[in-house]
C-alpha positions in Angstrom: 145.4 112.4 96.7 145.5 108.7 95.4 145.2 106.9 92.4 142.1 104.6 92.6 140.5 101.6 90.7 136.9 101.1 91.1 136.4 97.8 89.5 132.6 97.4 88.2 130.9 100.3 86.5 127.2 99.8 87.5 125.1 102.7 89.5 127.1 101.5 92.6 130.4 101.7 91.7 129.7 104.6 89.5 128.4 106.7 92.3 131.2 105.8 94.4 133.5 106.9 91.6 131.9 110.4 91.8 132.8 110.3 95.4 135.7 109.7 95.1 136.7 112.2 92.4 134.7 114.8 94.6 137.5 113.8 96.7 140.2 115.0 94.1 141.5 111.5 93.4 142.2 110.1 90.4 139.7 107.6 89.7 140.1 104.9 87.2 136.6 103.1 86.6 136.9 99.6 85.1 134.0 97.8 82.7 134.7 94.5 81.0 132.5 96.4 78.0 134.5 98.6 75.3 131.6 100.4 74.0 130.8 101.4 77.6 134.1 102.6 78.3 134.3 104.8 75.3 130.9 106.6 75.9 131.4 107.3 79.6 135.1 108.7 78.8 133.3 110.8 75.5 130.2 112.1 77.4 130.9 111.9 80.9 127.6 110.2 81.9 126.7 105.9 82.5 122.8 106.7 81.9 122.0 102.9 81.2 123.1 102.7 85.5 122.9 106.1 86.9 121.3 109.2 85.9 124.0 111.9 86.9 127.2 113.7 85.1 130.5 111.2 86.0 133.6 113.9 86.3 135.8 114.3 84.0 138.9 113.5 86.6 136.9 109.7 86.0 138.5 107.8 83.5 137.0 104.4 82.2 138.6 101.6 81.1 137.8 98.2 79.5 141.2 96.6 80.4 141.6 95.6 83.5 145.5 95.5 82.9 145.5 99.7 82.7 142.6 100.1 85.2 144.7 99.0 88.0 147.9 100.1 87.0 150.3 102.1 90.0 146.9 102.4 91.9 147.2 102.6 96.1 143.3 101.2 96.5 141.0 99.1 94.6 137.6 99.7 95.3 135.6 96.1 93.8 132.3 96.9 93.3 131.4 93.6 90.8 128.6 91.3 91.6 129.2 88.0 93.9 129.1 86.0 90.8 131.5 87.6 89.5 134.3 88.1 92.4 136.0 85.0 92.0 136.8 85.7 88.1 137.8 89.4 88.7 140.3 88.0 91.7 141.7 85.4 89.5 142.7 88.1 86.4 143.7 90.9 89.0 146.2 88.1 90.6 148.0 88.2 87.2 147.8 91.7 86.5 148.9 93.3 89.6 152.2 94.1 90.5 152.2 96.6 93.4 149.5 95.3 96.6 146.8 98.4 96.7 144.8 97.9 99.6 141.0 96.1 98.6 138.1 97.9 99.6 135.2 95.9 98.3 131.3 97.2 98.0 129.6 94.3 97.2 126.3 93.4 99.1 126.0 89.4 98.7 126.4 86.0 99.9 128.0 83.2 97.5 125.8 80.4 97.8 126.9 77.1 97.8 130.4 77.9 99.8 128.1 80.4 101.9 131.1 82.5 103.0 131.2 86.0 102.8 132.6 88.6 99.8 135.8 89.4 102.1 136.2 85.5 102.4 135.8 84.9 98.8 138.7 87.6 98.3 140.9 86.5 100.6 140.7 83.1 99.5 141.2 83.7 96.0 144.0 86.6 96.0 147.7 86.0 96.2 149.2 87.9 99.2 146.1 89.1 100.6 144.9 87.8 104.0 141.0 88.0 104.8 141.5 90.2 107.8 143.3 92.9 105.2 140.0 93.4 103.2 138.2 96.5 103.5 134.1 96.4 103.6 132.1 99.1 102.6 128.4 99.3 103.5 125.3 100.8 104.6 122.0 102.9 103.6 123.6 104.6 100.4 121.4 104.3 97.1 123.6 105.0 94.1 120.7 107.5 93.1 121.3 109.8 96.1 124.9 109.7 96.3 125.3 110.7 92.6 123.3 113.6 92.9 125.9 114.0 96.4 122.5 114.0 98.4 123.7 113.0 101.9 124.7 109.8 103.0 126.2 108.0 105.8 128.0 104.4 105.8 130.1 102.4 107.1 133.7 100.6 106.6 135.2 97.9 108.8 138.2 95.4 108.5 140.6 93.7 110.8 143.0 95.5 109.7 142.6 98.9 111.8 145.2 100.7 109.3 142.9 99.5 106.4 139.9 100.6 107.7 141.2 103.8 108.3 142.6 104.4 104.8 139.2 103.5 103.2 137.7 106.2 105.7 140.1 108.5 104.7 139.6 107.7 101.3 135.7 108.5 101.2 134.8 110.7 103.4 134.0 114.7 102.4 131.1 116.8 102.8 128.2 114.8 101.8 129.4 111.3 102.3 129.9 110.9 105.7 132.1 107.4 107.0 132.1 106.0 110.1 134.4 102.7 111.0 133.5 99.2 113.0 135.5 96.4 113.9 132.4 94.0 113.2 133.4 93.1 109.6 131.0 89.9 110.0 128.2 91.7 110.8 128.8 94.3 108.1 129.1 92.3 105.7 126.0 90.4 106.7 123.6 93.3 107.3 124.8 94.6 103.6 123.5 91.1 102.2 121.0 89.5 103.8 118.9 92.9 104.0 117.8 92.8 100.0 116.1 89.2 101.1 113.4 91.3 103.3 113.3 94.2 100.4 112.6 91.3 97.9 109.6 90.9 101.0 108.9 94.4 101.1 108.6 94.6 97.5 106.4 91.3 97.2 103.9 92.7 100.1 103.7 96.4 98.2 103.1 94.5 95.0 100.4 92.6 96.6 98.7 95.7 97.9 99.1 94.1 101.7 100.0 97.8 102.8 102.0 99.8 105.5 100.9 97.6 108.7 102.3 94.5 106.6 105.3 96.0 105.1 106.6 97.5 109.2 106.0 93.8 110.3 107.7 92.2 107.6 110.9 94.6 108.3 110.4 94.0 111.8 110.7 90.4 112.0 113.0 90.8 108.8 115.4 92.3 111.3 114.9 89.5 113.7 115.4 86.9 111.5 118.7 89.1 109.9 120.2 89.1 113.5 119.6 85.7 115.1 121.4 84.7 111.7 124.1 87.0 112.1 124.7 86.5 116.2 125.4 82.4 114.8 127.6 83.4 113.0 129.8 85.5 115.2 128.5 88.9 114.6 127.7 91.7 117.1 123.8 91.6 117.4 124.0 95.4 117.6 125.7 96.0 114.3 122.3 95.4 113.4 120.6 97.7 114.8 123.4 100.5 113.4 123.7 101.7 109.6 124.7 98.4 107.7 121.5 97.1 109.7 118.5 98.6 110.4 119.6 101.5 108.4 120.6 99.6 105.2 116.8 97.7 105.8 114.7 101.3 105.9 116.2 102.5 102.7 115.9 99.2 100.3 112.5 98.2 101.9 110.9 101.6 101.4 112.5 102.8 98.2 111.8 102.2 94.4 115.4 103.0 93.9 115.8 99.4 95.4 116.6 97.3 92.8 115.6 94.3 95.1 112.2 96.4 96.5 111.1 96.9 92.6 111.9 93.3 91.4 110.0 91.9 94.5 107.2 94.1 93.8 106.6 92.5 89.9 106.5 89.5 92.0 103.8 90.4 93.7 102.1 91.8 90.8 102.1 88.7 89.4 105.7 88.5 87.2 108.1 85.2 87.4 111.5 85.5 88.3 112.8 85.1 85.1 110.3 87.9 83.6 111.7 90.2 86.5 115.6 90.1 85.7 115.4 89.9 81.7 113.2 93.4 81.9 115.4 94.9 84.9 118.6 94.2 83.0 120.5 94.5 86.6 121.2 92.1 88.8 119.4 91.5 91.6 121.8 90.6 94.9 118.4 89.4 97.2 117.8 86.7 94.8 121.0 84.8 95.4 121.6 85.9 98.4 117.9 84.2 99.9 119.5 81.1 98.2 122.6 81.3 100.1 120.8 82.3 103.7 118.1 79.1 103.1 121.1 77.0 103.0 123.1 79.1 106.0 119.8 79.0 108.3 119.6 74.9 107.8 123.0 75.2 108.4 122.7 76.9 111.4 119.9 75.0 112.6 118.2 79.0 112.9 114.9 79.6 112.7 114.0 81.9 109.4 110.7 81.7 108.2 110.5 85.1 105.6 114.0 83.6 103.9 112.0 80.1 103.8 109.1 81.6 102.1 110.9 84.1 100.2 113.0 80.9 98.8 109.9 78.9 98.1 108.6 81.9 96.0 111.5 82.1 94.2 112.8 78.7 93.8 109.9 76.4 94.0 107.8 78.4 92.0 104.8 78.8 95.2 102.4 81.8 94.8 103.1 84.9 96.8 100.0 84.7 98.6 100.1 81.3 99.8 103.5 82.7 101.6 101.8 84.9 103.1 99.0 83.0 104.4 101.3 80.7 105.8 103.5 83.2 107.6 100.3 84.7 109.0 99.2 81.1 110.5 102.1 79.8 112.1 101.9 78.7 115.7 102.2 81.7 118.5 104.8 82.4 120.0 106.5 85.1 122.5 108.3 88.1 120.5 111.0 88.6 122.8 112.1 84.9 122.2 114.5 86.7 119.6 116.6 89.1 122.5 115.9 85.9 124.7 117.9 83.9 122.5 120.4 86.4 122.3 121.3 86.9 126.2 124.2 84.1 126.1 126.2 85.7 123.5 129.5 87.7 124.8 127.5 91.2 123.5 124.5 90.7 125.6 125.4 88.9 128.4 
């Protein structure tokens, strides 16, 4: 069994702590917060993130020095925000070079590159294509109360990706692997930008007929994005894609379904986060697609009204009417547009 280091001590990386100890590892969960620490390690629960009993074989840990200390894997579950900062400290902490499995479903705007890119950029002796991605339908909810789950891990690194496979898998958290580590990643972010939707059109009473649609073209819009980019268009149509889209667009365990349902219901943005007290990965990662898709020069007209909801104050309704009135067009355009890629061709 291994020594492990899950770095961010939310509902995600919480619940993957559980798996993991369910494994028999010893898990060492990490929180920049003292008071935090001490009460998981007292009463063996996080019930401000996740409502289930954290083993005792899960110790917590508000130094980051002793959190990763002789540990084989780190498993970085810390919002994008927030990767850069934990890379930085965790380059002058470590000694050994525990293989980086990272959990984190985002986009960082601005540079637009991926998390994997972000840690390879910013750790000392680590190469992109050694990074471990974790992803795929999995709500921290379900997997605490070891309901069962399937995802997916990929990296370049074929030995890597293995290990975290390894690592997870047991009886109710089943693992596949994938070689498509930019598509992974990809479907993992830019799916809580349609559950922002999916939230927004529930909140606005628009129904199930609207809400299919909306995940529909959601999915379009997620894969023409992704092919430009270099994924594999069918990644999208596999766990980290369509399956990661179902469960956040249909659940009110979705953090980024139940923020973009206030919004339909009338809330602003700021309103939304200070009463969620989480952070909501869609929000900044519609940011970072808008820019990506003008980028691109690709065609994605939910992410542009999503971002003009969030960030230029328009009402949700408006959206809506707009998306309903634009021009007509053939719906196969999408797989049409797809045909030169190496995957499709």
């Amino acid at each position: 069994m291994a020594r492990v280091a899950v770095l961010g001590a939310g509902s995600w990386g919480t619940a993957l702590s559980i798996v993991l100890a369910d494994k028999g590892h010893d898990v060492r969960l990490w929180t920049y917060r003292k008071e935090q620490a001490e009460t998981i390690n007292t009463v063996h629960r996080n019930e401000q993130y996740l409502d289930a009993p954290v083993p005792e074989q899960v110790r917590a840990f508000h130094k980051l020095d002793q959190a990763v200390e002789d540990v084989s894997a780190i498993v970085m579950v810390v919002p994008t925000k927030a990767i850069r900062e934990v890379c930085e400290e965790l380059n002058n902490t470590l000694i050994q070079q525990p293989v980086i499995i990272h959990a984190t479903k985002g986009i960082e705007p601005g540079s637009l590159k991926r998390v994997s890119q972000v840690i390879g950029e910013e750790m000392v002796n680590y190469d992109t294509e050694d990074i471990a991605v974790l992803s795929g339908p999995s709500h921290a909810e379900e997997v605490g109360r070891r309901l069962p789950t399937t995802v997916t891990v990929s990296s370049l690194n074929t030995d890597n990706a293995a290990f975290a496979q390894d690592l997870f898998i047991n009886e109710s958290f089943r693992v596949y692997t994938s070689n498509d580590v930019t598509g992974l990643e990809l479907g993992g972010a830019l799916k809580n930008i349609i559950a922002l939707g999916a939230g927004i059109s529930d909140g606005l009473g628009y129904g199930d007929n609207a809400k299919a649609a909306l995940i529909t073209r959601g999915l379009a819009e997620i894969t023409r994005l992704g092919a430009s980019l270099g994924a594999n268009p069918l990644t999208f149509l596999g766990l980290p894609g369509v399956g990661d889209l179902i469960v956040t667009c249909t659940s009110p365990h979705s953090r980024n379904w139940r923020a973009g349902n206030m919004l339909g219901k009338g809330h602003k943005l700021d309103e939304v986060v200070d009463q969620m007290g989480m952070v909501i990965e869609g929000t900044r990662t519609t940011k970072a697609a808008y820019q990506f898709a003008e980028k691109q020069e690709i065609e994605m007209p939910i992410t542009e009204g999503l971002y003009k909801i969030l960030f230029a104050d328009q009402e949700p309704r408006e959206v809506v009417d707009q998306l309903m009135n634009r021009s007509k067009r053939e719906e196969l355009d999408d797989i049409s547009a797809l045909q030169g890629t190496d995957y499709l061709s």
